[in-house]
Backbone as JSON, one array per atom type, in Angstrom:
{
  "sequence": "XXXXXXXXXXXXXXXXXXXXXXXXXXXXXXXXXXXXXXXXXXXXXXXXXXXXXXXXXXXXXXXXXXXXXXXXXXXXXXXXXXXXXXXXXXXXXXXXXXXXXXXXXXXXXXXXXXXXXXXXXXXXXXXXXXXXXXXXXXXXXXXXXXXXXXXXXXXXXXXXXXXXXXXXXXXXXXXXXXXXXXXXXXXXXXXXXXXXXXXXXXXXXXXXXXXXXXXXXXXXXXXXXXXXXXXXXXXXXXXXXXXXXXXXXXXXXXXXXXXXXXXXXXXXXXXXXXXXXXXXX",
  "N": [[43.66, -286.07, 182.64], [40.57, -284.57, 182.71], [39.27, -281.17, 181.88], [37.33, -279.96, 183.94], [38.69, -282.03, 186.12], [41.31, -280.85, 186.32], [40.55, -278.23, 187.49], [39.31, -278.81, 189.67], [41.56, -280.15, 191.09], [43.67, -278.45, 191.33], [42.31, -276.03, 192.45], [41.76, -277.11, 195.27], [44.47, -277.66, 195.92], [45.59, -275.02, 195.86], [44.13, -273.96, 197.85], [44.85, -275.19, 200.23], [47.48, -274.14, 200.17], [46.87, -271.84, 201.14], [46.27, -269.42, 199.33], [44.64, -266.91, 198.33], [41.42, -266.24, 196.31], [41.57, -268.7, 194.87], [39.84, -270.81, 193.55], [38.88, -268.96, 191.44], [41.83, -268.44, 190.7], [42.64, -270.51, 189.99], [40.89, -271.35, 187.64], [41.5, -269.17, 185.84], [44.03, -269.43, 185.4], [44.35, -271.99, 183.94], [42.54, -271.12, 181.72], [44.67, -269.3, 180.74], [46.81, -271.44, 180.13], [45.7, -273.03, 178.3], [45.03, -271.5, 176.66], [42.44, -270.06, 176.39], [38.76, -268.91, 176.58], [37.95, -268.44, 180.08], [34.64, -269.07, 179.82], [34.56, -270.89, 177.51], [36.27, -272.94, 179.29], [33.75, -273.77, 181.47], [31.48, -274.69, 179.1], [33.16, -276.61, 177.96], [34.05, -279.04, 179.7], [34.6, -281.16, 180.34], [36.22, -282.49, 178.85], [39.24, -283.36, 177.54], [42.94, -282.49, 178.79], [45.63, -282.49, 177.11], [48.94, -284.42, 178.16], [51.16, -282.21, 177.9], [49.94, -279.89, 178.62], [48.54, -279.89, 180.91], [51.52, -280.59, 182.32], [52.66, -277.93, 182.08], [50.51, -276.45, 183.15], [50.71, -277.52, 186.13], [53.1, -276.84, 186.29], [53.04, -274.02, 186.43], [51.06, -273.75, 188.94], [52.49, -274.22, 191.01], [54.17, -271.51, 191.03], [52.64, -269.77, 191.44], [51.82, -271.15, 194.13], [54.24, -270.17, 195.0], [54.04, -267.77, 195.83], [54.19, -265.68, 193.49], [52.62, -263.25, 191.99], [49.68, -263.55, 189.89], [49.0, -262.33, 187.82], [51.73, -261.45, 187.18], [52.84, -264.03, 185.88], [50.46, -264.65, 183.8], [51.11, -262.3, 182.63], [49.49, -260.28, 182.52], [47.09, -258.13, 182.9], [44.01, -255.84, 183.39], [43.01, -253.11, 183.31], [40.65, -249.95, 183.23], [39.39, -251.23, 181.67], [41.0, -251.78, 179.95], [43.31, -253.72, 178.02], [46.26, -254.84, 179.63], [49.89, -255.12, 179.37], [52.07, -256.95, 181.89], [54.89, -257.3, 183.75], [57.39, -258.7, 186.13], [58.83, -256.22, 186.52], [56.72, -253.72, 186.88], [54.82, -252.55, 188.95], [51.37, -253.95, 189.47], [48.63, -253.12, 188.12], [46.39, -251.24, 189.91], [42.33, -251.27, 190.76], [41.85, -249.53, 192.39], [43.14, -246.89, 191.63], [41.52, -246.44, 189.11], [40.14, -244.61, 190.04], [41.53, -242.78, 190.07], [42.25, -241.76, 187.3], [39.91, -241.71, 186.33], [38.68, -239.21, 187.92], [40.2, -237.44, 186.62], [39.43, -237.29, 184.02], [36.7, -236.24, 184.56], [37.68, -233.48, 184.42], [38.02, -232.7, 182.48], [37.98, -230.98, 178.98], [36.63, -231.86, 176.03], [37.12, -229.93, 174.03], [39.46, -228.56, 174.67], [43.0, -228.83, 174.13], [44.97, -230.45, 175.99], [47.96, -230.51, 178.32], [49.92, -233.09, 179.62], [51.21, -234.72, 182.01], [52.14, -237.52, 183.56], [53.24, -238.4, 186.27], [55.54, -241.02, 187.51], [55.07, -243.12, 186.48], [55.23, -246.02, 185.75], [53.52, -249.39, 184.56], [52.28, -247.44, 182.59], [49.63, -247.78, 182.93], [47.96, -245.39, 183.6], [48.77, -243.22, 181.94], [48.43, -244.35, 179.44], [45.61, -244.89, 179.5], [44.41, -242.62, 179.63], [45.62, -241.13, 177.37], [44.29, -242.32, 175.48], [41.27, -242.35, 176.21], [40.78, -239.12, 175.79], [40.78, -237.54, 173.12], [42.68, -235.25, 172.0], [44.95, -235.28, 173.56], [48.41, -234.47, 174.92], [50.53, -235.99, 175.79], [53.38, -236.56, 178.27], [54.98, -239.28, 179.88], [56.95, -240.38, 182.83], [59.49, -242.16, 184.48], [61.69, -243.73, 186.65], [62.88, -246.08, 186.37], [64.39, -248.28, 183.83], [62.99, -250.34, 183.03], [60.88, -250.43, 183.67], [59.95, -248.2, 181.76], [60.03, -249.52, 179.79], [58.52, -251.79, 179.52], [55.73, -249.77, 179.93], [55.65, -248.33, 177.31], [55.25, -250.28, 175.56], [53.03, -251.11, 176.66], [51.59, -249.18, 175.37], [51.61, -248.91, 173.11], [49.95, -251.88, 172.55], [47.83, -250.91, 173.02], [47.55, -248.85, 171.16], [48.12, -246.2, 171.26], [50.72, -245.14, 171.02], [51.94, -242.68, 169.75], [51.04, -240.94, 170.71], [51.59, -240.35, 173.34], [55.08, -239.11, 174.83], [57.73, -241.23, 176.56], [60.17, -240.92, 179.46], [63.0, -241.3, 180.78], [63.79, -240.18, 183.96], [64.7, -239.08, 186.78], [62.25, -238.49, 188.99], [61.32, -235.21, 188.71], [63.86, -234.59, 187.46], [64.71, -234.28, 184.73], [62.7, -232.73, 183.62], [61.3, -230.15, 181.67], [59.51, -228.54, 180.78], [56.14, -226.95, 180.89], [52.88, -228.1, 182.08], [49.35, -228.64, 181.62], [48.02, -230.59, 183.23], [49.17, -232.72, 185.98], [49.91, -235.69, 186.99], [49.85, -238.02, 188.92], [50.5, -241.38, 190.82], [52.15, -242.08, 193.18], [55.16, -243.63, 194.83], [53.89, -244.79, 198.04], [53.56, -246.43, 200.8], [54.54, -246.64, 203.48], [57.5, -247.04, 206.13], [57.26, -249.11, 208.33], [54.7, -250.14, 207.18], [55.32, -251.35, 205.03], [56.95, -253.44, 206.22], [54.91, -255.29, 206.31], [53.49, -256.0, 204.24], [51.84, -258.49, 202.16], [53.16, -261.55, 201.31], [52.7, -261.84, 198.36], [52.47, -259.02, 197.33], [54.9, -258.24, 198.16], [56.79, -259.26, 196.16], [56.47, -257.27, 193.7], [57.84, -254.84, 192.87], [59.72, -253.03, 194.61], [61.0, -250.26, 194.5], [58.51, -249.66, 193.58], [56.68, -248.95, 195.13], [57.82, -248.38, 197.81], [57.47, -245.51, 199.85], [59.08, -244.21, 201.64], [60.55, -243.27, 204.95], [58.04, -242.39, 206.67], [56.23, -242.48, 204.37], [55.72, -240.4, 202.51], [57.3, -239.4, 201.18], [57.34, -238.49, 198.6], [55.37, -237.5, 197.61], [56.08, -234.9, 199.11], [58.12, -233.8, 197.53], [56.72, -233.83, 194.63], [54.72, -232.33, 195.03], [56.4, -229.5, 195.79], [58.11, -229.53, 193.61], [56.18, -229.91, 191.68], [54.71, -227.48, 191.03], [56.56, -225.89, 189.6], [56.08, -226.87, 187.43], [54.15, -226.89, 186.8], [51.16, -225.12, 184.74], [49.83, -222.24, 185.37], [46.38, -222.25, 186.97], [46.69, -224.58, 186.42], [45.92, -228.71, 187.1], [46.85, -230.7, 189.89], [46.4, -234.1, 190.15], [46.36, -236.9, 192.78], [47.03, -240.47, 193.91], [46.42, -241.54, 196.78], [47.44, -243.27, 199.91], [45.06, -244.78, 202.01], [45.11, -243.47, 205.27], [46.4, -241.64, 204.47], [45.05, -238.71, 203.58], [44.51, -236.46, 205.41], [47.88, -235.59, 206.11], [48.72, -235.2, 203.4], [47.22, -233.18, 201.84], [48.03, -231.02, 203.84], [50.68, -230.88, 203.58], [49.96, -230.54, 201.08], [48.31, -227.69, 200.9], [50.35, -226.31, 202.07], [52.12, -225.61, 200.17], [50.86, -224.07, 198.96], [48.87, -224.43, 197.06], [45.54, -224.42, 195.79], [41.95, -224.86, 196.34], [41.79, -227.55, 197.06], [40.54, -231.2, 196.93], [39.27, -234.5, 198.25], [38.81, -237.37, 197.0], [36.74, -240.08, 197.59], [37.56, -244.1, 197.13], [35.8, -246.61, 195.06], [35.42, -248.36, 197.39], [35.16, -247.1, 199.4], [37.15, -245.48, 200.67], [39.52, -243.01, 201.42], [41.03, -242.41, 199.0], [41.83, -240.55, 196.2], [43.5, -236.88, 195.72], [43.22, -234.14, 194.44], [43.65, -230.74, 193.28], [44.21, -227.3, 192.81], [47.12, -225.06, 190.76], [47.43, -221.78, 191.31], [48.56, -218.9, 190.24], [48.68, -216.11, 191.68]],
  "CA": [[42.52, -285.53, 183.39], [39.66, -283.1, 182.23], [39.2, -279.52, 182.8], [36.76, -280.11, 185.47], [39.28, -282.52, 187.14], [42.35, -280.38, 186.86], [40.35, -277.39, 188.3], [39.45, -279.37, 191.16], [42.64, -280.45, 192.09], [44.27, -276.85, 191.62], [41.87, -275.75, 193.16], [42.31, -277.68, 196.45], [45.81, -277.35, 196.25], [46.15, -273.35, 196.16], [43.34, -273.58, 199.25], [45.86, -275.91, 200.8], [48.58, -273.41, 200.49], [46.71, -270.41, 201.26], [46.3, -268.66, 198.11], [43.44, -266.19, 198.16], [40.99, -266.39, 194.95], [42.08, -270.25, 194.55], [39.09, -270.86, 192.62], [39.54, -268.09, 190.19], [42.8, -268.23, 190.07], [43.21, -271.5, 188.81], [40.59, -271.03, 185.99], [42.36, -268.1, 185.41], [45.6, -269.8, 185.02], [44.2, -272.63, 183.33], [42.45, -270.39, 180.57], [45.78, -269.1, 180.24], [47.96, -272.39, 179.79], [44.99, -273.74, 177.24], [44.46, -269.83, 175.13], [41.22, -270.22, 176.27], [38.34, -268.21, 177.32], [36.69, -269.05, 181.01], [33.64, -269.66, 179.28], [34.76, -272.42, 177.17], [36.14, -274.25, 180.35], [32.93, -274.31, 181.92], [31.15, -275.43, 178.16], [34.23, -278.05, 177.68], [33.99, -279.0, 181.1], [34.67, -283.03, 180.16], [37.58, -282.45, 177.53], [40.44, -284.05, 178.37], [43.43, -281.55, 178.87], [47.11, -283.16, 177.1], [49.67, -284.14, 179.44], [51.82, -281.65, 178.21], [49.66, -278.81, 178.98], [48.85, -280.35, 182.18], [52.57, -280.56, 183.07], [52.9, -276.52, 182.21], [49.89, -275.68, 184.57], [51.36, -278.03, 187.36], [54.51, -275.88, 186.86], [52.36, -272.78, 186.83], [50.19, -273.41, 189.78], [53.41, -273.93, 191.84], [54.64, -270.49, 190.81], [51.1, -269.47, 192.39], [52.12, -271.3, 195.87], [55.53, -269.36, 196.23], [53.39, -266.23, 195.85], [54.51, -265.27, 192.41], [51.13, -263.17, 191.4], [48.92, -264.51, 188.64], [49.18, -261.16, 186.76], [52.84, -262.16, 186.03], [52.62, -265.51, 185.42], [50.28, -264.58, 182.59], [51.39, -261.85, 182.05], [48.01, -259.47, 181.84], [46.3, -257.1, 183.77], [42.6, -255.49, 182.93], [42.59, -251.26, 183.71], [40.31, -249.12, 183.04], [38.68, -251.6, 180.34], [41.74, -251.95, 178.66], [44.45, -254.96, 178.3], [47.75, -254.5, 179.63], [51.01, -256.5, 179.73], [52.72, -256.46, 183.35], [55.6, -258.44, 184.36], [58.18, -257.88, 187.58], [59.08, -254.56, 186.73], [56.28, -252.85, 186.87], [53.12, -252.33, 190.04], [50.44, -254.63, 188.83], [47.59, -251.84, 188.37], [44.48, -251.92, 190.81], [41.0, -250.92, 189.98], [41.67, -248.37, 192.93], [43.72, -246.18, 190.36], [40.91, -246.4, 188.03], [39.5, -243.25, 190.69], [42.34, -241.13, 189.72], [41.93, -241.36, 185.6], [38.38, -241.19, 186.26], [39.03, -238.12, 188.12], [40.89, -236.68, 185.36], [38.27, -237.28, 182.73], [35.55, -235.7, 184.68], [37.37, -231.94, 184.22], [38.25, -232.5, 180.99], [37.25, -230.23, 178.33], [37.01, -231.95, 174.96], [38.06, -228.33, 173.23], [40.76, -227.84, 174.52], [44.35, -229.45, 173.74], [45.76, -230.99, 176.92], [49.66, -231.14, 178.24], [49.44, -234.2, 180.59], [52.42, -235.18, 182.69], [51.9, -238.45, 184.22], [54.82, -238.62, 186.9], [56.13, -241.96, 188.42], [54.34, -244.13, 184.97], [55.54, -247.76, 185.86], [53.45, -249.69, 183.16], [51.99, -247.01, 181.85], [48.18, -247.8, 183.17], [47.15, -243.84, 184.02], [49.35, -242.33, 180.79], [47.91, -245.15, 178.13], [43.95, -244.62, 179.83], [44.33, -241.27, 179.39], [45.57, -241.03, 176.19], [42.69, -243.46, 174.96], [40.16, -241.37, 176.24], [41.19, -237.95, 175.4], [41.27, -237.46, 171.74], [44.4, -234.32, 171.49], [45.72, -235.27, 174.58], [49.32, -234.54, 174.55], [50.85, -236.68, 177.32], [54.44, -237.2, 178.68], [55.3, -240.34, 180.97], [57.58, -240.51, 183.49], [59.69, -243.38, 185.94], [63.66, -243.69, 187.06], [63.43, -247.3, 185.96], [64.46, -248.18, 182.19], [62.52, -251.66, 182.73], [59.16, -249.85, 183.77], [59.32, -247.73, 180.83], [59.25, -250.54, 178.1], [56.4, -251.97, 179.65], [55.06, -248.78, 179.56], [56.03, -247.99, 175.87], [54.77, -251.73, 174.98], [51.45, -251.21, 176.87], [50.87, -247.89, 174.3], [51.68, -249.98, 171.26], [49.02, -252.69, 172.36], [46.35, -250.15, 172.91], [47.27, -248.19, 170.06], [48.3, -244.61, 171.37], [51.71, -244.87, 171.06], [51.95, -241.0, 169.11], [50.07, -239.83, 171.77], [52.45, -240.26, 174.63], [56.24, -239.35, 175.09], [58.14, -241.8, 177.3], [61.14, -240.22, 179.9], [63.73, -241.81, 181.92], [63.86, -239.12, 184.88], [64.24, -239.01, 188.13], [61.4, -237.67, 189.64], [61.63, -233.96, 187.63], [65.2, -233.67, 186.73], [64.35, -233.86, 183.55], [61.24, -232.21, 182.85], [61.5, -228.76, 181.23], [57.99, -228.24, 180.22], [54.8, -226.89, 181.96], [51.53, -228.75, 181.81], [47.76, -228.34, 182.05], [47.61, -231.68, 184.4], [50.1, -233.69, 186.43], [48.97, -236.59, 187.91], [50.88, -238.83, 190.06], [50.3, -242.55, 191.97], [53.27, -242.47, 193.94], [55.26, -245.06, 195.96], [53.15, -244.36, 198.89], [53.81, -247.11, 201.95], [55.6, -246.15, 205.04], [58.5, -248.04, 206.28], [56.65, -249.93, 208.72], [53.65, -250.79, 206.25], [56.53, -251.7, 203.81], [57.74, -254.78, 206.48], [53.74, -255.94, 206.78], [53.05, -256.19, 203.05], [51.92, -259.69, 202.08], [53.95, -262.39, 200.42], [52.0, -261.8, 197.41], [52.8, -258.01, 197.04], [56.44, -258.02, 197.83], [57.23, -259.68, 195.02], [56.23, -256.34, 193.36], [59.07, -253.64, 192.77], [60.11, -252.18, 196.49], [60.93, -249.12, 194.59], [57.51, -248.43, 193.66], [55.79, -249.26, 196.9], [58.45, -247.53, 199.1], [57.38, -244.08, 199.94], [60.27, -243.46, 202.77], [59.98, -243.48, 206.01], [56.35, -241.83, 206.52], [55.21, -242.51, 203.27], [55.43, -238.99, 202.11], [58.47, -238.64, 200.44], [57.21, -238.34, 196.79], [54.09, -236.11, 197.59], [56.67, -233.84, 199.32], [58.66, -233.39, 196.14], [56.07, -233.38, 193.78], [53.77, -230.59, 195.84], [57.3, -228.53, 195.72], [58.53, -229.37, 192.74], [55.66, -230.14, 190.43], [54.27, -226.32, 190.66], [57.4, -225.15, 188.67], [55.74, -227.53, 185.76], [52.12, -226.64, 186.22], [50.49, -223.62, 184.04], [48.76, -221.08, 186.32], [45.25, -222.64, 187.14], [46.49, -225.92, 185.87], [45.36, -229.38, 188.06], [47.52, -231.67, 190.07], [46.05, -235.69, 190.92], [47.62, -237.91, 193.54], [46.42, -241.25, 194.35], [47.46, -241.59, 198.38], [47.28, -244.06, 201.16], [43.46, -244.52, 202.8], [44.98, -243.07, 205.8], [46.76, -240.1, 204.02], [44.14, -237.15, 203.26], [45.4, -235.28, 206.44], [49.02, -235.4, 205.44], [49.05, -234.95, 202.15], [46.53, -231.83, 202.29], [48.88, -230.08, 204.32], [51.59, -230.85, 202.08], [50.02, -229.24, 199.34], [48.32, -226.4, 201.08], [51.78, -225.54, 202.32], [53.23, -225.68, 199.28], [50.43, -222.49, 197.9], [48.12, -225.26, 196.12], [44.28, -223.8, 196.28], [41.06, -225.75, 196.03], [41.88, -229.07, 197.41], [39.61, -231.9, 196.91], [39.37, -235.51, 198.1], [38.14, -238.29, 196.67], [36.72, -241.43, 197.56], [37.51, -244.95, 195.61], [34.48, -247.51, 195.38], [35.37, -249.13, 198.69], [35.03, -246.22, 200.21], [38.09, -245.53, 200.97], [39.88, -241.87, 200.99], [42.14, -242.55, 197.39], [42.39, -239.08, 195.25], [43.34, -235.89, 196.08], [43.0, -233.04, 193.37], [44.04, -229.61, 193.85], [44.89, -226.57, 191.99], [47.95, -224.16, 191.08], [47.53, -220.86, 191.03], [49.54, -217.56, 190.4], [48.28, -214.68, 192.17]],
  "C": [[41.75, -284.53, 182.54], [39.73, -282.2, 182.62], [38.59, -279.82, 183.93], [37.96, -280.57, 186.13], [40.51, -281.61, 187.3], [41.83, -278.98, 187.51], [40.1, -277.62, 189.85], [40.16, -279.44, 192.09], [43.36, -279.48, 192.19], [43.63, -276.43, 192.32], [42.18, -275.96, 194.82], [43.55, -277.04, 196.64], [46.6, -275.6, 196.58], [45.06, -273.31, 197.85], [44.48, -274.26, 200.06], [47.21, -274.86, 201.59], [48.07, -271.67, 200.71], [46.36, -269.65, 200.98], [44.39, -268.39, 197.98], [42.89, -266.46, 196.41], [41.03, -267.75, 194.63], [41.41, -270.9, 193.62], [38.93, -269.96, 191.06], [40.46, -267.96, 189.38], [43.08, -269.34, 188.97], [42.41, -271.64, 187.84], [41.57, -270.1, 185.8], [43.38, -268.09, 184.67], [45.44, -271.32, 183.92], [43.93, -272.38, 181.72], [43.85, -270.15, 179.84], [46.73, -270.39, 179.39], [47.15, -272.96, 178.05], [44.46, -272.56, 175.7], [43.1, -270.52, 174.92], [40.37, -269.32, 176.84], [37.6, -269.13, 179.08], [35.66, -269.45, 180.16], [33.65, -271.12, 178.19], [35.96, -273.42, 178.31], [35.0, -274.54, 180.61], [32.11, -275.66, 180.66], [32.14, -276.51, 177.96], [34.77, -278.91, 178.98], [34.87, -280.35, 181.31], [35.92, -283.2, 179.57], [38.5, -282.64, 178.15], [41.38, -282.96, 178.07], [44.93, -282.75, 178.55], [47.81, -283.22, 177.82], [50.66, -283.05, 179.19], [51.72, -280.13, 178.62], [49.06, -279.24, 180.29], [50.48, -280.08, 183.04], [52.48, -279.16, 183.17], [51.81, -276.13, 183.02], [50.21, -275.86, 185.75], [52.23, -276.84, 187.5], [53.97, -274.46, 187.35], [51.97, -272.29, 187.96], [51.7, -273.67, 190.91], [54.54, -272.84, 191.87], [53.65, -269.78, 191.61], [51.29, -269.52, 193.8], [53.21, -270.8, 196.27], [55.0, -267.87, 195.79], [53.72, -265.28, 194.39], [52.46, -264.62, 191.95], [50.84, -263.65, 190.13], [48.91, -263.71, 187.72], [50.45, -261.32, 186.15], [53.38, -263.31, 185.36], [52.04, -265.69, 184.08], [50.33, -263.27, 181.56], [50.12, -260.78, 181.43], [47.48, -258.83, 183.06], [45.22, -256.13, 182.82], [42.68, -254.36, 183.8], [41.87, -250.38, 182.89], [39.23, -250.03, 181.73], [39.74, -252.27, 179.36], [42.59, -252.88, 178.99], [45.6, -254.58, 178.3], [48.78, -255.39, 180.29], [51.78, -255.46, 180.95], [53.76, -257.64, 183.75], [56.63, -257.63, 185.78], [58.87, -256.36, 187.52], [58.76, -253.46, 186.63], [54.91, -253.23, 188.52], [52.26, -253.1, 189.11], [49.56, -253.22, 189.52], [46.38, -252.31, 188.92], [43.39, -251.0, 190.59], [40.83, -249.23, 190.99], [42.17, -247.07, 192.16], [42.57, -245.72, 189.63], [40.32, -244.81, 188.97], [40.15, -241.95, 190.26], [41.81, -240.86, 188.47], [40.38, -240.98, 185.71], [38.08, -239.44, 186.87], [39.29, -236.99, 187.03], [40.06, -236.07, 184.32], [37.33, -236.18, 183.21], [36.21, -233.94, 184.56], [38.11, -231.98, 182.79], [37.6, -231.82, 179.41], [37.75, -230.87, 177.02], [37.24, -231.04, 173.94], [38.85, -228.53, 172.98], [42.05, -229.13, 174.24], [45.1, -230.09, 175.33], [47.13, -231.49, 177.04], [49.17, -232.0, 179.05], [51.21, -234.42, 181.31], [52.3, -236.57, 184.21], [53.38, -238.67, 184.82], [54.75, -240.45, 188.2], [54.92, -243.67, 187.27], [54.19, -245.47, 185.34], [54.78, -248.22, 184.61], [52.5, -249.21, 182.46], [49.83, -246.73, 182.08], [47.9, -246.46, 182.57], [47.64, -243.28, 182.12], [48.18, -242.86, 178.93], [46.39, -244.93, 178.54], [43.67, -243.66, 179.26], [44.25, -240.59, 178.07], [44.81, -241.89, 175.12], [41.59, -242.77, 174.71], [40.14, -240.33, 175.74], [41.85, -237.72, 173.88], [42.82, -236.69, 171.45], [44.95, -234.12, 173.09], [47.43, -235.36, 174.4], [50.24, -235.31, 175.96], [52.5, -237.41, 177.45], [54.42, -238.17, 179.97], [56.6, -240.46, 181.5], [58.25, -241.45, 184.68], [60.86, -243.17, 185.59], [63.5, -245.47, 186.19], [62.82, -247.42, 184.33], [63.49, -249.24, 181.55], [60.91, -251.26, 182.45], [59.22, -249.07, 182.51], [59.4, -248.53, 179.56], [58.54, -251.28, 178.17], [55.34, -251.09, 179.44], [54.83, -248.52, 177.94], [55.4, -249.21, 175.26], [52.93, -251.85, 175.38], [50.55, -249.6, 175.79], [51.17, -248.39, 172.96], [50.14, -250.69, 171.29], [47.72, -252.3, 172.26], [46.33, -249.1, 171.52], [47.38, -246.97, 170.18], [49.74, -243.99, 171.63], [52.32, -243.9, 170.49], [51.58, -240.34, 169.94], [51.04, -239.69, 173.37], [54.2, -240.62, 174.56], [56.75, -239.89, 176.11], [59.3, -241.11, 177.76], [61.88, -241.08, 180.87], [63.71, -241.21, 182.56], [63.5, -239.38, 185.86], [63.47, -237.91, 189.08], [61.36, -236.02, 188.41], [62.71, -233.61, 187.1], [65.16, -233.59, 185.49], [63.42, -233.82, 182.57], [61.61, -230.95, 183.02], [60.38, -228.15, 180.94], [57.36, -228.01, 181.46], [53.61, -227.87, 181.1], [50.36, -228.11, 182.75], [47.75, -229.26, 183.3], [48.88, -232.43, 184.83], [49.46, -234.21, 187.54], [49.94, -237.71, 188.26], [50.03, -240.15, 190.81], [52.07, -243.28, 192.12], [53.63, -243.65, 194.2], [54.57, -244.27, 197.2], [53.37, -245.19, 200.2], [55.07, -246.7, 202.26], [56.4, -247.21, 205.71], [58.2, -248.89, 207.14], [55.64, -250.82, 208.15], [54.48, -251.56, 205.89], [56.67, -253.42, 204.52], [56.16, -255.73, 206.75], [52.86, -256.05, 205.17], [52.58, -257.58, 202.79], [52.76, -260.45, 201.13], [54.29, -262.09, 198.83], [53.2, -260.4, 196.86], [54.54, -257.55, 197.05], [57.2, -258.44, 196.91], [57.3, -258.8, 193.9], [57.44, -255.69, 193.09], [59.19, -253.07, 193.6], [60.0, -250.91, 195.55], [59.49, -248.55, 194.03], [56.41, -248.27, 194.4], [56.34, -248.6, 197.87], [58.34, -246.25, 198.88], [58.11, -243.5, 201.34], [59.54, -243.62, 204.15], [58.44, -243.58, 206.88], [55.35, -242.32, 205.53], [54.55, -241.51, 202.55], [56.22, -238.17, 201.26], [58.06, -237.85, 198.85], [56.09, -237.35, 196.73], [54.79, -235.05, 198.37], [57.41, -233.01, 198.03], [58.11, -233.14, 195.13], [55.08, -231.77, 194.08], [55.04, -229.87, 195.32], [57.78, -228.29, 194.41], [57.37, -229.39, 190.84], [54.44, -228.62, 190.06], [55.19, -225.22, 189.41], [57.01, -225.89, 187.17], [54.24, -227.52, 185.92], [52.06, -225.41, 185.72], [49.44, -223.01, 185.46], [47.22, -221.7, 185.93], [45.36, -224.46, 186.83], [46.39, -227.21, 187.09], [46.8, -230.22, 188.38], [46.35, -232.89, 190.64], [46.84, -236.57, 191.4], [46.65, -238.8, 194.06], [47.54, -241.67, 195.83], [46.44, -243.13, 198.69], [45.93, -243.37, 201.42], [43.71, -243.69, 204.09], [45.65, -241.66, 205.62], [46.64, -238.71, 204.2], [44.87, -236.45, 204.1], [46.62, -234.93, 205.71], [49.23, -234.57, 204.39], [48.7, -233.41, 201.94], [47.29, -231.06, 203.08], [49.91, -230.07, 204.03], [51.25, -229.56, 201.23], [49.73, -228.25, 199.3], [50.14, -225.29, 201.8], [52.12, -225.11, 201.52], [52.23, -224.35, 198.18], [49.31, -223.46, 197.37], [46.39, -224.62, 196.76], [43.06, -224.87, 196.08], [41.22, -227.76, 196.5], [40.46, -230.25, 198.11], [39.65, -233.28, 197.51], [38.8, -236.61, 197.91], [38.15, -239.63, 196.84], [36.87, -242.43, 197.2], [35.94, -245.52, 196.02], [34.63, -248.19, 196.9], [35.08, -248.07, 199.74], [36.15, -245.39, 201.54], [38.76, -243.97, 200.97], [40.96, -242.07, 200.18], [42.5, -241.64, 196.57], [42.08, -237.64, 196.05], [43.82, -235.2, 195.08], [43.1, -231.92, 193.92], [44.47, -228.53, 192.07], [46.08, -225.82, 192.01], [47.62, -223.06, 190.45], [48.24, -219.67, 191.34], [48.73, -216.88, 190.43], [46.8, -214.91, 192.95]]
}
C-alpha cells in the first residue's frame, strides 16, 4: 500500500476504536515508523510503503488502540520548543507546564546567578527549559523514582545542559541541604476520586506522579512547609495546580507565612500557576 492508503486505513481504524487525534496520530506514527518528516508524507503521498514497515506500523497502531500514548510509542515529546525523550516512567509533559517555566523566566534577572530547585523533576521538562534559557543558572532536580531521573539526566544530555543541572534521588526534601533563589514544583496533583475518572489514555502514565492523596493536596502541603526551610529570604516559590485548586492551595501557602501570592492563568484559560514569595521578617 502507499502512504496515502495506509493513512487512510489507520486512520479509520483508530476512529473505529475511539482514539482521539486519529488523524494526526497516525501520520504521527507513521512519520515515525518511516524517519520521516509529516511533510514528506503529504509530498510522497503515492510511494509505496515496504511490507515490513507496514507490518511495524500495524503493530504500532494496535499499541495506539489499547491506549498506550503515542508519546511512548515514539518515544518524543515537544516542551517548551525543545525535544524530549519520554517513555513509561516519566508524565508525558503538557504545553500547560509551559505557564510555569514561562513564569519563571519572566522574573528572571539575567545578572544575577540563580540556585534553582526544581522539586518532583520526572523527565526533567521544567529543570532542562530552564537551564536552556538561563545562561548561570545553577539548577538541582529532584524525584523518588531512579527511572524518572535517567530520563531526566538523558533529556539534559540531548539538549545539551547537562553541567548545568544536578540530578537527586530524594524523597520529597530529605535530601536537600541547600537554600535556593527559586523552587518550583508541578506536583502529583489529582484527588482520589479524579484519580478513578482519569482516561484510559492517561492511566497508563505513572500513578505516582498523578496521585496527589486523597484531596489532591498532599505535596503542596509539604512543600509550602517544608520548602521555606530551602528558600533564601525574598526568594520565589512556583506550583503548577489543579484548575480547580487556587482556593486551596493559597491558603496553604498563606498559612504557611508565604507573602505576595499570585495566580496565573494557562492559555486555556484555566487557573494553572501559583507564585508566591518567602520572606523573613
Amino acid at each position: 500500500m502507499t502512504i496515502k492508503e495506509n493513512l487512510v486505513k489507520a486512520t479509520e481504524l483508530l476512529k473505529q476504536n475511539k482514539i482521539e487525534d486519529s488523524t494526526l496520530k497516525a501520520r504521527l506514527l507513521l512519520a515515525f515508523v518511516l524517519n520521516k518528516s509529516k511533510e514528506y508524507l503529504v509530498i510522497n503521498s503515492e510511494q509505496e510503503v515496504n511490507l515490513t514497515l507496514e507490518k511495524k506500523y500495524n503493530n504500532l497502531l494496535n499499541k495506539l488502540i489499547s491506549n498506550v500514548p503515542l508519546q511512548y510509542i515514539i518515544n518524543s515529546q515537544e516542551f517548551m520548543g525543545l525535544k524530549f525523550y519520554v517513555d513509561e516512567n516519566v508524565l508525558i509533559p503538557r504545553q500547560d507546564t509551559e505557564t510555569l517555566v514561562q513564569e519563571v523566566l519572566k522574573i528572571i534577572d539575567s545578572k544575577r546567578n540563580y540556585k534553582i530547585l526544581d522539586m518532583c523533576t520526572g523527565s526533567g521538562a521544567i529543570a532542562v527549559s530552564l537551564a536552556k534559557s538561563v545562561f548561570d543558572a545553577n539548577i538541582t532536580a529532584i524525584d523518588i523514582s531512579v527511572e524518572a531521573l535517567k530520563v531526566a539526566e538523558k533529556n539534559a544530555k540531548i539538549n545539551d545542559v547537562k553541567d548545568k543541572i544536578e540530578f537527586i534521588e530524594s524523597d520529597m526534601f530529605s535530601k536537600v541541604s541547600e537554600k535556593y533563589d527559586i523552587l518550583v514544583s508541578n506536583p502529583p496533583y489529582v484527588d482520589e476520586e479524579h484519580m478513578k475518572l482519569l482516561s484510559k489514555e492517561v492511566k497508563k502514565e505513572p500513578q505516582i506522579a498523578l496521585d496527589g492523596g486523597e484531596d489532591g493536596l498532599k505535596f503542596y502541603k509539604i512543600i509550602a512547609a517544608e520548602g521555606k526551610k530551602h528558600l533564601n529570604s525574598h526568594g520565589w516559590l512556583f506550583l503548577e495546580i489543579g484548575y480547580n485548586q487556587k482556593e486551596q492551595v493559597c491558603e496553604i501557602l498563606s498559612n504557611q507565612g508565604y507573602k505576595n501570592i499570585v495566580c496565573v492563568k494557562d492559555l486555556a484559560g484555566n487557573d494553572r500557576v501559583i507564585m508566591c514569595k518567602f520572606q523573613i521578617g
